[in-house]
N, C-alpha and C positions, 0 to 999 in steps of 0.2 A: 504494500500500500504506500503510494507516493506521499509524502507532508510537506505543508507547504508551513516554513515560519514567516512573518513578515519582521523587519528589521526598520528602524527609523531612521534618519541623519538626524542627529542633535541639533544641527547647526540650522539646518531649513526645512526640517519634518518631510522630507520624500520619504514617500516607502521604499524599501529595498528588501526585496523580495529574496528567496534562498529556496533550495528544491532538495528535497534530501538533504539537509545538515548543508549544502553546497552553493554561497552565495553567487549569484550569478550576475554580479556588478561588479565595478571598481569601490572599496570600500576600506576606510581606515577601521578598525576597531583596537581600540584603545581600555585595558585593564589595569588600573594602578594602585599597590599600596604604598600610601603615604608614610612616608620612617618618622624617627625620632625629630629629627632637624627641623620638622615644618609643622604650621600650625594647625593641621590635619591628622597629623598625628594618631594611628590606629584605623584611618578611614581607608575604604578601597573608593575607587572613583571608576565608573565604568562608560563608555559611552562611542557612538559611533559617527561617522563624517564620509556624506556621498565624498567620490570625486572632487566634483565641484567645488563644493564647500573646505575642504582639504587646500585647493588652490588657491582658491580665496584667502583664505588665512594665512599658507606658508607665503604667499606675495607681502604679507604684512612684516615677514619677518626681518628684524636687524642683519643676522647673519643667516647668508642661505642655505637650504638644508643639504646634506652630503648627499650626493646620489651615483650609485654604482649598479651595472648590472649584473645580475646574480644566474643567470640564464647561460 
């Protein structure tokens, strides 16, 4: 039996859809626990980013982000 999860972007609420456990987008997902050092301290932080919205934000950044292919 096929299942379908849906997945959200945080950033601009598209769905982002997955077919068997296997999402079938461009898709950041992001899992974090926060350490000792910050004032989060004990929290996990979870959350996901289309494409898009991924772009959008690493353009905003100071320093750009390393990119290598792994392929």
């Amino acid at each position: 039996m096929e299942t379908k999860k849906v997945l959200r972007c945080n950033g601009c609420g598209k769905n982002i859809s997955s077919e068997n456990g296997m999402i079938r987008e461009g898709v950041l997902q992001v899992d974090w626990n926060w350490g000792y050092f910050s004032e989060k301290d004990g929290e996990k932080h979870s959350f996901c980013l289309c494409e898009a919205c991924y772009d959008r934000i690493r353009k905003s950044f100071v320093l750009p982000v390393t990119v290598e292919d792994y392929l």
